[in-house]
C-alpha positions in Angstrom: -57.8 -21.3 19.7 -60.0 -24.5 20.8 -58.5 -27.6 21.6 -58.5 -30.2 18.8 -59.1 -34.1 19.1 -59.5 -36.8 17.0 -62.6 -38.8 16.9 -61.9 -41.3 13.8 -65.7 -42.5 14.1 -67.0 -38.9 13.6 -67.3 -38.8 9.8 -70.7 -38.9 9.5 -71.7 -36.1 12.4 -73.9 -33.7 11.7 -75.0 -30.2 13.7 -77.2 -31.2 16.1 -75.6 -34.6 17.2 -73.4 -36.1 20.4 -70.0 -37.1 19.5 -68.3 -39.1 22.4 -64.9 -39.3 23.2 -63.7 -42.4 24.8 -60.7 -44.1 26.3 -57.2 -42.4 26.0 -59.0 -39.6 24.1 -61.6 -39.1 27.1 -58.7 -39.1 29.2 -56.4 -36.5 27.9 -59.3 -34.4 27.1 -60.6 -34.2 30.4 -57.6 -35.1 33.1 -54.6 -33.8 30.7 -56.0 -30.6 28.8 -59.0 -30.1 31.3 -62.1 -29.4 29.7 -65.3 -28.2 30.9 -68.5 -28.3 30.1 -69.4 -25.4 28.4 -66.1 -25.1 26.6 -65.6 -24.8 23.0 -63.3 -27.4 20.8 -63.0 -29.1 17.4 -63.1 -32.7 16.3 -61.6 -34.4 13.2 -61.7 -37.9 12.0 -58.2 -37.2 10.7 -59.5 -37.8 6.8 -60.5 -34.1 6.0 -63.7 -33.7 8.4 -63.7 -30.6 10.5 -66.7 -30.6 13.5 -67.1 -27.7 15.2 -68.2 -28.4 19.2 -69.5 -27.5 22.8 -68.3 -29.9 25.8 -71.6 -30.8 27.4 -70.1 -33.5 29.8 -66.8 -34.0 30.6 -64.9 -37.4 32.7 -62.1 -39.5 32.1 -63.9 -42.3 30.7 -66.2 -40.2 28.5 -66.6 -36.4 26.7 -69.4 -35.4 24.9 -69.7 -32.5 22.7 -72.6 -31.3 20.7 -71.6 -30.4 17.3 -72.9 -26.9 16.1 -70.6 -26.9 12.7 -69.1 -29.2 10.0 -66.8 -28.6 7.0 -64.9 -30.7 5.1 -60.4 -30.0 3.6 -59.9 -31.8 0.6 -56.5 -34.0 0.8 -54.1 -31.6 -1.3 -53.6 -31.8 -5.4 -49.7 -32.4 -4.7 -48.3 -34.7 -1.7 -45.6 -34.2 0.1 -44.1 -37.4 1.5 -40.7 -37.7 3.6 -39.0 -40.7 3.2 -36.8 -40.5 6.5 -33.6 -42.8 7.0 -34.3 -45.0 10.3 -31.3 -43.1 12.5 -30.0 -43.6 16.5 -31.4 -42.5 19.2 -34.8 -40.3 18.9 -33.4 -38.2 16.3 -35.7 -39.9 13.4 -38.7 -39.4 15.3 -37.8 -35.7 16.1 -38.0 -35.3 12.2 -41.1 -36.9 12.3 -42.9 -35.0 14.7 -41.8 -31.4 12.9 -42.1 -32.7 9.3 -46.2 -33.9 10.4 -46.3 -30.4 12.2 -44.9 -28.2 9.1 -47.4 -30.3 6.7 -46.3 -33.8 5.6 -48.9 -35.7 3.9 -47.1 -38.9 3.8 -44.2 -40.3 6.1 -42.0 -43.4 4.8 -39.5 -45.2 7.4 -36.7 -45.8 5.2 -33.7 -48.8 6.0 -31.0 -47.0 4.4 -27.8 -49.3 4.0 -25.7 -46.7 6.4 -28.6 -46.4 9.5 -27.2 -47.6 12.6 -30.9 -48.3 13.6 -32.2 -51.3 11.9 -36.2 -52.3 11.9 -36.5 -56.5 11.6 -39.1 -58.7 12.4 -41.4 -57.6 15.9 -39.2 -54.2 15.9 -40.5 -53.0 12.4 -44.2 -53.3 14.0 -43.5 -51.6 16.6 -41.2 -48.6 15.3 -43.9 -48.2 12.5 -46.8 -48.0 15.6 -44.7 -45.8 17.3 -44.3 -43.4 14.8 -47.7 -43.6 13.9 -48.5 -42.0 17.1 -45.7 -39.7 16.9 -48.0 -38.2 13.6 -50.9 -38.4 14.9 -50.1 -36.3 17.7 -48.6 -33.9 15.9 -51.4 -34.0 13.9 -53.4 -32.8 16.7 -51.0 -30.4 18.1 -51.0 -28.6 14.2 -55.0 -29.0 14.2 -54.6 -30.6 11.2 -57.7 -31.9 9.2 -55.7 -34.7 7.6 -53.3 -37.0 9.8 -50.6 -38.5 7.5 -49.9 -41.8 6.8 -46.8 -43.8 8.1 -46.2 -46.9 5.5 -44.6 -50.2 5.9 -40.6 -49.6 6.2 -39.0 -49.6 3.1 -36.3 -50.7 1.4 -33.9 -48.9 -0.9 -35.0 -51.0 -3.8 -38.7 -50.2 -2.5 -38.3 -46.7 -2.5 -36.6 -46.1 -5.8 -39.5 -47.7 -7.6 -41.5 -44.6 -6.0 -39.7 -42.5 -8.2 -41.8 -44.0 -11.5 -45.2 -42.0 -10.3 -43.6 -39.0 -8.4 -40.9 -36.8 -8.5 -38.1 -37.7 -5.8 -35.9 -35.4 -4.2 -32.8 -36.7 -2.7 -31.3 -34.2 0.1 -27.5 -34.2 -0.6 -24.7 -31.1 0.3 -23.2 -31.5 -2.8 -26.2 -31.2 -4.9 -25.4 -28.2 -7.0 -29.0 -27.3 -7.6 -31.0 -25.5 -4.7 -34.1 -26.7 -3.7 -35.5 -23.3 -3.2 -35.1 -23.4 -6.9 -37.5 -26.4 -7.8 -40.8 -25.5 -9.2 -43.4 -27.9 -8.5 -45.7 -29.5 -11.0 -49.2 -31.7 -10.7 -46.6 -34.8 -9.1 -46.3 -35.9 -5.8 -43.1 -34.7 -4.3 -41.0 -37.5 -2.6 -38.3 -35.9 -0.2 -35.6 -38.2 0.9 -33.3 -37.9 4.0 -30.4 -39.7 4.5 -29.1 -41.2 7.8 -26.1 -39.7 9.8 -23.5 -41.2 8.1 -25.3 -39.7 4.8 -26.5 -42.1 1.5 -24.4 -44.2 -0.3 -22.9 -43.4 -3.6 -24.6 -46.9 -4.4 -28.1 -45.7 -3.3 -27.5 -42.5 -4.9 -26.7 -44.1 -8.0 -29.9 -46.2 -8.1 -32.1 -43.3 -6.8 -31.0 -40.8 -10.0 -30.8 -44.2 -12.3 -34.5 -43.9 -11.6 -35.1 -40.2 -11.8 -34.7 -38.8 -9.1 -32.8 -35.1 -8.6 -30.4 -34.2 -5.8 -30.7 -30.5 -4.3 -29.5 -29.0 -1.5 -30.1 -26.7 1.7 -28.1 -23.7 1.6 -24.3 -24.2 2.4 -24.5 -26.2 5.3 -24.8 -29.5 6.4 -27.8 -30.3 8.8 -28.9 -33.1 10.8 -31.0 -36.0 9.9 -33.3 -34.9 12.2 -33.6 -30.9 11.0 -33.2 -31.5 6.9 -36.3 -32.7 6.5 -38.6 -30.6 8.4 -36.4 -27.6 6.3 -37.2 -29.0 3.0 -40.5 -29.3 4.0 -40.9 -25.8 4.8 -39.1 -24.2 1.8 -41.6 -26.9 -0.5 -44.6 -25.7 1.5 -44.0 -22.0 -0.1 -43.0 -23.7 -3.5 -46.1 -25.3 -3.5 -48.0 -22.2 -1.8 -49.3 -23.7 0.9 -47.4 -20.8 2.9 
């Protein structure tokens, strides 16, 4: 398969023209995945377009490839959105990464009252950038046509109002109903993930005040970092992208 970049100023290419790659892009292109001239890739701009190419000059500062196709992916009907709990260590980001891999549309840093991690001020700019990149790499990794979103953090009061325009599914073990069960519809499908030390019954409360439905993942209880990019998976079939 041809190595994938992203080119967010390539929306308007057409067959025939030069798209450049520049900067960090120029670089891992050429130093860290070694292209040569002559060599096939793909572009995106990350919003749906799809360029088809052929490298016909290659350096660290610069790449060009001549497009010879172009197609467009339309965002999909139904969104999938993770709503991750801020947790220690990397393990948030590790659900990142897989969730943007297995087909996230939509990734929300959630401050959950039990997350040992917590975004304020300068720190909330700068987790938010650096998941930002975590997506967009995955993104690339997944040759994905559409790199998701990362939002501003939100709060639990923020992220129950979601609820009134989507359907929200809260992750809990003692959810009684499966989620392999839940048959989609035409709403967007908000998937939320609780720290280590789980939700509260308080934020529980308020999420299923507002609508939302707990399910479960089998009979087991996985880690902040795994349930996720699980429920993403078994919703990916429900909503047969898989």
């Amino acid at each position: 398969m041809a190595l994938h970049f992203l080119v967010e100023s390539c929306t308007g290419a057409a067959v025939g023209d030069i798209v450049e790659l520049m900067g960090a892009e120029a670089k891992h292109a050429a130093v860290v995945r070694r292209v040569r001239v002559g060599e096939s890739v793909t572009l995106g701009d990350g919003r749906g377009v799809w360029l088809e190419g052929e490298v016909r000059d290659a350096s660290p500062s610069r790449v060009d490839v001549l497009i010879t196709g172009r197609s467009a992916t339309e965002a999909p009907p139904v969104r999938l959105i993770l709503a991750q709990a801020l947790a220690k260590g990397d393990r948030d980001e590790l659900a990142v990464q897989a969730a943007c891999e297995l087909g996230v549309d939509e990734v929300v840093p959630w401050q959950a009252s039990r997350s040992v991690s917590r975004w304020e001020g300068p720190k909330a700019v700068k987790g938010r950038a650096r998941w930002t990149t975590i997506v967009r790499e995955a993104a690339k990794q997944a040759h994905r046509p559409w790199v998701p979103a990362v939002t501003e953090p939100a709060s639990t009061k923020q992220l129950v109002a979601r609820a009134a325009d989507a359907r929200m599914l809260i992750l809990d073990p003692t959810a009684t109903t499966p989620l392999s069960e839940i048959a989609a519809d035409d709403r967007d499908l908000v998937l939320v993930v609780g720290p280590e030390g789980g939700i509260s019954p308080e934020e529980l409360a308020a999420f299923e005040a507002a609508g939302a439905e707990r399910v479960r993942l089998g009979d087991t209880v996985l880690r902040t970092s795994t349930a996720g990019p699980a429920a993403i998976a078994v919703l990916s079939v429900a909503l047969g992208r898989w």
